[in-house]
N, C-alpha and C positions, 0 to 999 in steps of 0.2 A: 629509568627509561632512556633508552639510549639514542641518538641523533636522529638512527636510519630508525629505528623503530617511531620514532616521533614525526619524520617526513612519509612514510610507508604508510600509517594510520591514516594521515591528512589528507593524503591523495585516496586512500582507501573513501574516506569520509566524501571528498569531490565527486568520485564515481559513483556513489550510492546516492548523495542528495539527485544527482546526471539523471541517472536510471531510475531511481522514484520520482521523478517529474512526468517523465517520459510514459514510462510503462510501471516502475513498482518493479520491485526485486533487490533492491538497493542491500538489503541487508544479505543477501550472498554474496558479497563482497568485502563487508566492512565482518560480520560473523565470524569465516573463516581466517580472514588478519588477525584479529584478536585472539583465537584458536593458536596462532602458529605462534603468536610471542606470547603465550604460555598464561594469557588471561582463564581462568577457571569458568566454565562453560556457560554456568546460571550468572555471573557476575557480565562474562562477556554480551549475554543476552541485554539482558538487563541495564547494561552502560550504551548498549548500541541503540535501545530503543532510547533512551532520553535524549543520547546524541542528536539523533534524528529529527526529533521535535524541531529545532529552526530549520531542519533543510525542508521539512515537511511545509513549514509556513512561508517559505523562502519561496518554494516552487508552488504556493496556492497563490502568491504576492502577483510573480512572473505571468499566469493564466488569468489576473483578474480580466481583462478584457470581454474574455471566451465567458467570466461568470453575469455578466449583467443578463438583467432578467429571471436570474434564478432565483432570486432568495428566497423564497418560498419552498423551494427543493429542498434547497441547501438546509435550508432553519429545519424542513421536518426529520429529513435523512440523516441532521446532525445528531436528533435526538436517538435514533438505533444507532450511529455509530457509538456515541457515550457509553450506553446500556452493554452495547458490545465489547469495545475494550477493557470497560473495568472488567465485566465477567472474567474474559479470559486476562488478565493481568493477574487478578483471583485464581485462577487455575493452573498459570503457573507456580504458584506460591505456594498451593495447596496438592497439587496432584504428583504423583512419582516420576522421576525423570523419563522422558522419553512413552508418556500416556498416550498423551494429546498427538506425537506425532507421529504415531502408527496410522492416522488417517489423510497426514500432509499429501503426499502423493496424488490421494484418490481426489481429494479437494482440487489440485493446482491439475491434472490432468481432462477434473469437469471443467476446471476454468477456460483451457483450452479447446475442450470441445464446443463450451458456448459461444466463444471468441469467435472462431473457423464459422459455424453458423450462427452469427449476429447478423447478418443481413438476409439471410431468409426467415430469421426466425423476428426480427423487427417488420420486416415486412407483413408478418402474419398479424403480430400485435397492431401494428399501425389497420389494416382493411377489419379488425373486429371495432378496433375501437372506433374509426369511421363510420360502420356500419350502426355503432352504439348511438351516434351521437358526436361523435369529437373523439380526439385524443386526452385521455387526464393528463391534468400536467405533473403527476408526480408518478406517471407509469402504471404499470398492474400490479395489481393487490401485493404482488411474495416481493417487489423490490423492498420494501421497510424490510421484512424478518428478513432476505438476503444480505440488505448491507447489513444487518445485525448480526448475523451469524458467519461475515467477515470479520468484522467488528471481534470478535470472541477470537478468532485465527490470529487477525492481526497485534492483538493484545496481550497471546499466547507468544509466538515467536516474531511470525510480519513476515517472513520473505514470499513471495508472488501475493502480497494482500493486495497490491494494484490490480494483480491479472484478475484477481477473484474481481475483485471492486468493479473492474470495467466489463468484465462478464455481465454481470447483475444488472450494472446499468445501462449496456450497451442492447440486452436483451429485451429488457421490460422497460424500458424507457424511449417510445420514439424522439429524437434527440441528435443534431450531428455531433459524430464520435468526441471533435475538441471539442465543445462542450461541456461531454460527460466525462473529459478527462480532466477538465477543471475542475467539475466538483468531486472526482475523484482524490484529487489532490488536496481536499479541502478536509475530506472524508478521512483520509488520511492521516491526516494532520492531526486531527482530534481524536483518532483510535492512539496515537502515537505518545499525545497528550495526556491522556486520562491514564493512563497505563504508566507512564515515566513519573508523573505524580502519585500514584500508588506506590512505584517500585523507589521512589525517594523516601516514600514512609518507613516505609519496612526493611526493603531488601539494601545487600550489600553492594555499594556502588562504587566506579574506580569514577572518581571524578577526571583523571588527566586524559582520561576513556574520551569521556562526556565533551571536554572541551577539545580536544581533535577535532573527532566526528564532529561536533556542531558546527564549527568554524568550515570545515569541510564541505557538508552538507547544504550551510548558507551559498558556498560560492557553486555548487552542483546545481543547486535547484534553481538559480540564476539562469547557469548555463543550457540544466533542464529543458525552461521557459523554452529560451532562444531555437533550436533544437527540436524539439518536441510541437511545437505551435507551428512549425513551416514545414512539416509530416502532415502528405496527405492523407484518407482517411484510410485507403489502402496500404498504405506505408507503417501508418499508425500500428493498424493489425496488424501486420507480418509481425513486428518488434514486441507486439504484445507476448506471441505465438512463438517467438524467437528466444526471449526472458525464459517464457512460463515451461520453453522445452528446456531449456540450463535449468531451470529450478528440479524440473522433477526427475533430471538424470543426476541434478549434485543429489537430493535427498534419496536415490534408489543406490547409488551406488556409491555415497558414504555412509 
């Protein structure tokens, strides 16, 4: 590996942990680097998700603040993100190249439609749950199988699993947005985790991959924090919505 290709990764790695604090998407960045210096596609995948894993913890570190009071959220919601990631870690492993993301697209494009109305459609959630009694605090019933069946996306490949993730819970969860980008971030972290220990079991991994991107990653999700926590919540979205449209013009038109 040569100098620039060792400083190229690195800064690749800072951008992605930046951008997964922030919004998620990190991995269209760090994906196609490894792509252009000649990493083999499944191995690229595969070293980018374990890279990830400290930026992922790095930028849930940065947002503890925004998490007090959750843990309750956090503890159940961790438990479909788990369920989710190994799935899809499994399904990369096991399925034919390029299965899983013939429906990438249709995924990161609902993301974006729920984004753009998360505030009318919180709104709605917020006067039934009212009307019920309260608001629950762990949102309506489909947020568990949502983050799970990000969980399975982000375990598969990851890139827009933020936008998905903050859809899910921006919708079905009344909650102000930083907040739910902190346990976004948390959610994260652990889809990123379960997955990177599976694909350390089994699959074939570039280790000098791994320590890039991680080292990377730690000082992204830092900067993330920084960044991302002084985004109002209108700001928030646009960058959501801004992400999740690069994501689904890279995967339409590569």
């Amino acid at each position: 590996m040569t100098f620039f290709e060792v400083v190229a990764i690195l800064l690749a790695g800072v951008a992605a942990g930046t951008i997964n604090t922030v919004v998620g998407s990190g991995t269209l960045i760090t994906f196609p680097t490894l792509l252009a210096f000649g990493v083999p596609p499944v191995t690229a995948n595969v070293s980018n998700t374990i890279g990830l894993v400290p930026g992922s913890i790095s930028g849930a570190i940065a947002y503890r603040r925004e998490l007090r009071g959750q843990r309750s959220r956090v503890r159940r919601l961790a438990v479909a993100s788990l369920v989710g990631g190994t799935a899809g870690a499994v399904l990369l492993l096991v399925l034919p190249e390029g299965a899983f993301e013939a429906i990438v697209p249709a995924l990161i494009l609902l993301g974006l439609v729920l984004v753009v109305l998360q505030p009318r459609i919180s709104a709605w959630v917020a006067r039934r749950h009212e009307a019920a009694g309260g608001t629950p605090h762990h949102g309506t019933w489909w947020v568990w199988p949502g983050v799970m069946a990000t969980g399975v996306y982000g375990g598969y490949f990851g890139a827009a699993q933020g936008v998905l993730l903050m859809a899910v819970l921006g919708t079905g969860i009344d909650e102000a947005l930083q907040r739910l980008n902190a346990v976004k971030n948390v959610l994260a972290a652990i889809v990123n985790a379960v997955a990177g220990l599976i694909f350390v079991v089994v699959a074939e991994v570039d280790w000098w991959v791994v320590l890039l991107i991680g080292v990377g990653s730690v000082l992204g999700g830092q900067l993330g924090g920084l960044v991302g926590r002084r985004l109002p919540p209108l700001g928030l979205r646009i960058a959501i919505v801004l992400v999740g449209t690069v994501a689904l013009a890279a995967f339409l038109l590569g």
